[in-house]
Every structure is written in C-alpha cells, then in structure tokens.
Residue frames as a rotation matrix with the C-alpha (Angstrom) as fourth column:
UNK 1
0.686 0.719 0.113 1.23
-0.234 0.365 -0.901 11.26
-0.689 0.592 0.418 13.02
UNK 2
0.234 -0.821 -0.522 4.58
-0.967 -0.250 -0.041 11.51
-0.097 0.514 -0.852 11.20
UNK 3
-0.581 -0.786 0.212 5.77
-0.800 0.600 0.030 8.39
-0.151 -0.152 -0.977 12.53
UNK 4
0.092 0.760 0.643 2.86
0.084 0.638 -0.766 6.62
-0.992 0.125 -0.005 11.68
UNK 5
0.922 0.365 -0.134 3.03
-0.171 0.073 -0.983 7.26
-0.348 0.928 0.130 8.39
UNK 6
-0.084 -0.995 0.060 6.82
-0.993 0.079 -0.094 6.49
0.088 -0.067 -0.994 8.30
UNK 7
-0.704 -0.188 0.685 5.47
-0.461 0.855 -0.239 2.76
-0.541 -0.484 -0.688 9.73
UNK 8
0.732 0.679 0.052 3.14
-0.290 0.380 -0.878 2.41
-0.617 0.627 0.476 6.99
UNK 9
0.531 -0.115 -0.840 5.54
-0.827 0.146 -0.543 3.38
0.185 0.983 -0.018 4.08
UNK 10
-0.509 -0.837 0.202 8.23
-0.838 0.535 0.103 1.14
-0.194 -0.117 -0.974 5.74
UNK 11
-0.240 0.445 0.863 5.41
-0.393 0.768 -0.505 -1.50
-0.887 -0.461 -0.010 5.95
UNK 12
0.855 0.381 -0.351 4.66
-0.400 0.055 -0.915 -0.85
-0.329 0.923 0.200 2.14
UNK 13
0.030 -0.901 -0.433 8.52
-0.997 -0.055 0.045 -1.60
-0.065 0.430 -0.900 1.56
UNK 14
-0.365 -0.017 0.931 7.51
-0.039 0.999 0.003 -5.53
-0.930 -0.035 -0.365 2.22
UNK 15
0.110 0.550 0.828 5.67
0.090 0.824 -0.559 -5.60
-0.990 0.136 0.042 -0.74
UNK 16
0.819 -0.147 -0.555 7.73
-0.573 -0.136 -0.808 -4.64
0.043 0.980 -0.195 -3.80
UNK 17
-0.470 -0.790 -0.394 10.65
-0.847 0.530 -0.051 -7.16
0.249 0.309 -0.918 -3.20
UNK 18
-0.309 0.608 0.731 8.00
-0.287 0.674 -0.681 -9.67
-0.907 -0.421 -0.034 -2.53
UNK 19
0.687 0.696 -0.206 6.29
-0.107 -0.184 -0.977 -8.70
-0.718 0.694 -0.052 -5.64
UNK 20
0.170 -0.672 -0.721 9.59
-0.956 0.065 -0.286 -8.77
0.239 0.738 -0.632 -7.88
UNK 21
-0.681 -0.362 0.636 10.25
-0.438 0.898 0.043 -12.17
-0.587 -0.249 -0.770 -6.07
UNK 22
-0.247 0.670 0.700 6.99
0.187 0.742 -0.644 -13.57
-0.951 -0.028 -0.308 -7.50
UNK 23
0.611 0.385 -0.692 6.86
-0.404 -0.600 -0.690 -11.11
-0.681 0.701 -0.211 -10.28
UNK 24
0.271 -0.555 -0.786 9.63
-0.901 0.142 -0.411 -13.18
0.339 0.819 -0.462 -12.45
UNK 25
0.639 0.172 0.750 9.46
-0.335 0.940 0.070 -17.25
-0.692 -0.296 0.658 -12.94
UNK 26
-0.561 -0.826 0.052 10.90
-0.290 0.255 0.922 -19.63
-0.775 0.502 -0.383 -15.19
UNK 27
0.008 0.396 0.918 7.81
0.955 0.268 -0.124 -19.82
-0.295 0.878 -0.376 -17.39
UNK 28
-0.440 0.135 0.888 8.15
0.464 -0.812 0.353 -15.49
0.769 0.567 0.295 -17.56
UNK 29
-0.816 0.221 0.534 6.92
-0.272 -0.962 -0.019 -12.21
0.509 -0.161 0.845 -16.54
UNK 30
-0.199 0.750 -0.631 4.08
0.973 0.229 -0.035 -12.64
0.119 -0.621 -0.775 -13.74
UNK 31
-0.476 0.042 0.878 2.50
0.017 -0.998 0.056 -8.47
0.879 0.041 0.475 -14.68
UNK 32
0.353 0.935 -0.036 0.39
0.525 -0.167 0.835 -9.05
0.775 -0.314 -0.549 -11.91
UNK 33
0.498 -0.616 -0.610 3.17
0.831 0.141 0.537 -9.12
-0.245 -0.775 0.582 -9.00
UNK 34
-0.540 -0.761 0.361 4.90
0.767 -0.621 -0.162 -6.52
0.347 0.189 0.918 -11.02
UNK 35
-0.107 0.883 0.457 2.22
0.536 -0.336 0.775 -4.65
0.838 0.328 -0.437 -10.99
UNK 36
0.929 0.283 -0.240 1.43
0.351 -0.460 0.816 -4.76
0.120 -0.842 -0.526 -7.09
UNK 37
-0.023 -0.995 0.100 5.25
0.973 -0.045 -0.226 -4.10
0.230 0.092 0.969 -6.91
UNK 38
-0.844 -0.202 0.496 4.84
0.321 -0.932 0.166 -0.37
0.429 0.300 0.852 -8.33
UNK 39
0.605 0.796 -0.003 1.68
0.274 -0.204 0.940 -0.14
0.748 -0.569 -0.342 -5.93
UNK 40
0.653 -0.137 -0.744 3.88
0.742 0.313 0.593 -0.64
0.151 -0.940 0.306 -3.03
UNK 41
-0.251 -0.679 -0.689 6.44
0.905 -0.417 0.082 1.48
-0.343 -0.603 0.720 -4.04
UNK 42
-0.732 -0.583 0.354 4.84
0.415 -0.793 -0.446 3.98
0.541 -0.180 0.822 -4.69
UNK 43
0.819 0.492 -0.297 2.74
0.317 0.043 0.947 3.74
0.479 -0.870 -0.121 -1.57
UNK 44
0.275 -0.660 -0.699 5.94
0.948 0.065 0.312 3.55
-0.161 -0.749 0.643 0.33
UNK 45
-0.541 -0.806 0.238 7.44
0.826 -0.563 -0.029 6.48
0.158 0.181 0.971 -1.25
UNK 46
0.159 0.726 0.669 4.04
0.295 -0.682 0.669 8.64
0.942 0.091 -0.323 -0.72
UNK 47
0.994 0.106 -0.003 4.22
0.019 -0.149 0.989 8.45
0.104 -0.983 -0.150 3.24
UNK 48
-0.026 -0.937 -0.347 7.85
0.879 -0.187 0.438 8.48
-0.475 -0.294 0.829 3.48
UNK 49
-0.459 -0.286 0.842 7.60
0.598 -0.799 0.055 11.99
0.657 0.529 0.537 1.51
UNK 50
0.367 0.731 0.576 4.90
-0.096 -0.586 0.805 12.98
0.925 -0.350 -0.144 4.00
UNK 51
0.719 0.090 -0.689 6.53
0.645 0.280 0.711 11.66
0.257 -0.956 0.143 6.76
UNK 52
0.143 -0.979 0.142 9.53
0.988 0.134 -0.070 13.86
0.049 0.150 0.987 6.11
UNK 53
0.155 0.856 0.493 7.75
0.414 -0.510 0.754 16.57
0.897 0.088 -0.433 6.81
UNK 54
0.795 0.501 0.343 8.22
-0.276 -0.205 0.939 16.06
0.541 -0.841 -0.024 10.17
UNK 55
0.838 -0.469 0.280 11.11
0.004 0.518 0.856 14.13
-0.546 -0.716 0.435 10.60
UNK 56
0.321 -0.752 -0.576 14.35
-0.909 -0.416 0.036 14.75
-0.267 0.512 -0.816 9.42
UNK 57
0.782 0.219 -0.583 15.18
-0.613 0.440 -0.656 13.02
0.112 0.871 0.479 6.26
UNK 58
-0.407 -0.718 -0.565 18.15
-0.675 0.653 -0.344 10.97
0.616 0.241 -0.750 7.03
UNK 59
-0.715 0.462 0.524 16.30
-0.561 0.068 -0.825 9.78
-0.417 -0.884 0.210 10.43
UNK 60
0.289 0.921 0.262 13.12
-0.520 0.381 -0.764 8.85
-0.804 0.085 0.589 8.16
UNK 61
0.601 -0.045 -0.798 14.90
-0.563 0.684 -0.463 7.09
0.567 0.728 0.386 5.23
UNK 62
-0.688 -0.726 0.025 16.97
-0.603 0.552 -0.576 4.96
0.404 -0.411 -0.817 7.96
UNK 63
-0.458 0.680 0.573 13.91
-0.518 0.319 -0.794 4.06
-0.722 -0.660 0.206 9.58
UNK 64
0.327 0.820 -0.469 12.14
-0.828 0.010 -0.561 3.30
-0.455 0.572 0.682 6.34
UNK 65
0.307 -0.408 -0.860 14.47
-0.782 0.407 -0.472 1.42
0.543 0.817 -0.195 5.03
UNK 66
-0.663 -0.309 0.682 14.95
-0.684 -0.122 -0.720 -0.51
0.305 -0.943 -0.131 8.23
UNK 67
-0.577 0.474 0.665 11.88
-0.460 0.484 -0.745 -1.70
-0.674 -0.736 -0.061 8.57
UNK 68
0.575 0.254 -0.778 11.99
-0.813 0.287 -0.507 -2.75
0.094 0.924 0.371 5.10
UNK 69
0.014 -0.764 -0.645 14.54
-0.676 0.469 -0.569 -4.83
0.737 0.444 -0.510 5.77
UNK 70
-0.796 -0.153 0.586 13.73
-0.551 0.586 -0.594 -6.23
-0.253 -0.796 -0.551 8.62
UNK 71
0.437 0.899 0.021 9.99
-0.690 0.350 -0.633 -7.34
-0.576 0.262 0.774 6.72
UNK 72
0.490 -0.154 -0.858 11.58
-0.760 0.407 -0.507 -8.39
0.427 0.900 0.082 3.88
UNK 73
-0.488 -0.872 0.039 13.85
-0.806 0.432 -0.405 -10.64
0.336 -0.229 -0.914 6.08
UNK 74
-0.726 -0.136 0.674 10.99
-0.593 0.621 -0.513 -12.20
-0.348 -0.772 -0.531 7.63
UNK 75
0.649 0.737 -0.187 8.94
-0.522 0.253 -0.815 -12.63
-0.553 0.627 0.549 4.91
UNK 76
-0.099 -0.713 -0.694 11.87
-0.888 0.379 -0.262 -14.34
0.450 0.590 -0.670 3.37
UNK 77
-0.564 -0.449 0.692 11.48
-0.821 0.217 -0.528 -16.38
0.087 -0.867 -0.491 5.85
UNK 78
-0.564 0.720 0.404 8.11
-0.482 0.110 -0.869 -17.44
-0.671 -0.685 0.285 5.66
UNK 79
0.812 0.476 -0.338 7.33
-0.455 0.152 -0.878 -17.51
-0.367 0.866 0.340 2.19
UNK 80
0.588 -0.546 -0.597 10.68
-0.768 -0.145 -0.624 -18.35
0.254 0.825 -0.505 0.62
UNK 81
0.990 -0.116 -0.084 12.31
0.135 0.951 0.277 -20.47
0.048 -0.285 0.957 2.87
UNK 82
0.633 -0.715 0.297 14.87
-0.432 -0.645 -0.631 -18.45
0.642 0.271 -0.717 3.28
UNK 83
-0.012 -0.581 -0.813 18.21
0.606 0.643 -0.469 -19.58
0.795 -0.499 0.344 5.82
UNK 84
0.852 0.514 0.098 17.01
0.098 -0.340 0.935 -19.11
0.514 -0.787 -0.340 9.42
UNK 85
0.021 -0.922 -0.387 20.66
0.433 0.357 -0.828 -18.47
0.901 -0.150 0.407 11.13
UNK 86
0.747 0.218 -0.628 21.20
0.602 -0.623 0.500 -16.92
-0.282 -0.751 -0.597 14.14
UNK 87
-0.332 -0.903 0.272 23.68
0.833 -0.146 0.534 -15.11
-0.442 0.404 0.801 12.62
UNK 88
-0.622 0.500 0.603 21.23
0.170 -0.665 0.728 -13.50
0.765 0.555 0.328 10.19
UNK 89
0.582 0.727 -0.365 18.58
0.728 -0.265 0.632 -13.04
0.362 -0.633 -0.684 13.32
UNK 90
0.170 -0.503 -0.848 21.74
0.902 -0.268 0.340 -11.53
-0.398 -0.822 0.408 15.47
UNK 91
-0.801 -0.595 0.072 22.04
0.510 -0.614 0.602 -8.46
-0.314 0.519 0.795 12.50
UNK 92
-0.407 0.862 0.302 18.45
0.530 -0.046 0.847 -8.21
0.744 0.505 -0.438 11.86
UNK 93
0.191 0.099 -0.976 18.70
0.976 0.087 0.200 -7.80
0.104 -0.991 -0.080 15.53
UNK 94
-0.437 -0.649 -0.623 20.90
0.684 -0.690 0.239 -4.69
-0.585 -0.322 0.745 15.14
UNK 95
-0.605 0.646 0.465 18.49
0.571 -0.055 0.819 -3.43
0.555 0.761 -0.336 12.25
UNK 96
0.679 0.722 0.134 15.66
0.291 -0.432 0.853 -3.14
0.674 -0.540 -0.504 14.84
UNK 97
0.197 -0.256 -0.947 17.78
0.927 -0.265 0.264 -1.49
-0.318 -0.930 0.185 17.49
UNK 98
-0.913 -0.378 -0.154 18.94
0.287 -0.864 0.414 1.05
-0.290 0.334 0.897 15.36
UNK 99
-0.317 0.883 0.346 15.12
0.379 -0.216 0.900 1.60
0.869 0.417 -0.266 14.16
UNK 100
0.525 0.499 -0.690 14.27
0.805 -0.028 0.592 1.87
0.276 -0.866 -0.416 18.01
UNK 101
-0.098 -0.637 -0.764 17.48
0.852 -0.450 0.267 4.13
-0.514 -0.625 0.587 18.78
UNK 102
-0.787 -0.290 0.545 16.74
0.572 -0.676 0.465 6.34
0.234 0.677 0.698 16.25
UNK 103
0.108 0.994 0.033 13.23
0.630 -0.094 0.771 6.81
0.769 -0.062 -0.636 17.46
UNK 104
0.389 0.012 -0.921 14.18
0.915 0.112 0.388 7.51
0.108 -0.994 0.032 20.87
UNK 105
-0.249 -0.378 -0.892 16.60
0.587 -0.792 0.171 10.20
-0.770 -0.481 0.419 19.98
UNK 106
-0.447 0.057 0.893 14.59
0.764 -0.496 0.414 11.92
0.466 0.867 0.178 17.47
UNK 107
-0.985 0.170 -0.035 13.02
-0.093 -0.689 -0.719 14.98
-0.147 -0.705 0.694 18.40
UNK 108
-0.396 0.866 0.306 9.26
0.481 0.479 -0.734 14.53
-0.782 -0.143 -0.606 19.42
C-alpha cells in the first residue's frame, strides 16, 4: 500500500509546478492556481510522509521526485509547448529507469 501512496504523492507533484506556471501572468497573481498549488503540495507531501513509513526515505523521495519530474516534463509538453527533443525524451528516459530500478531493488 506504501507504494501506492508514494504514486499518488508523486502524481500530486504534477500539480504545483503546473499551478505556479498558471498561477503568475503578465496581467498578475492568478490566487486560484496558487491556491491549487498548496493543495498539491501538500497532498504530495501527506503520502510521501506516509509512504515513508514503509519505504526507506531516500528510496521514497527519489521515487517521488522522479515521477514528478517525469509528469511535469510531459505536461510541459502538452500544455506549454514545451521542446520535444529526443535528447530531453533520452534523460526523461533515465528518470523512469531509475524510478523502475529502484522499485525492483527495494525491499518488498
């Protein structure tokens, strides 16, 4: 159950650099975006505390942070318009391997 909640907070980690993205324009402050921001993180930071529990803490903030980055990359992507390189895919790449390798050799 650990790791489930580890793939939530990580999942929550998409939506506070979203939110700061949208949360500041050139007409000003957007509170709403800020708002969900400090939802997300601390969502994210609730299940990563619980997930740690179980999983040892360097293990669960690599992972978390991981699969923050690897959202945030593709949500750059989508929403922002962000540069598709293979370059940036070929590191993102290495991102999710290390998320997977870490799984693998954690203890169940």
């Amino acid at each position: 159950m650990a790791w489930l909640y580890l793939i939530i907070a990580g999942i929550f980690e998409w939506g506070w650099p979203v939110g700061l993205k949208l949360g500041l324009t050139e007409s000003g402050i957007r509170w709403g975006w800020i708002g969900f921001s400090a939802l997300c993180i601390a969502g994210s930071g609730g299940l990563l505390l619980i997930a740690q529990k179980s999983i040892p803490m360097g293990t669960a903030y690599a992972v978390w942070t991981g699969i923050g980055a690897v959202g945030a990359f593709v949500l750059g992507l989508l929403l922002f318009d962000e540069p598709a390189t293979l370059g940036r895919f070929f590191f993102v790449g290495l991102i999710i391997v290390g998320i997977v390798g870490l799984k693998l050799v954690s203890p169940s």
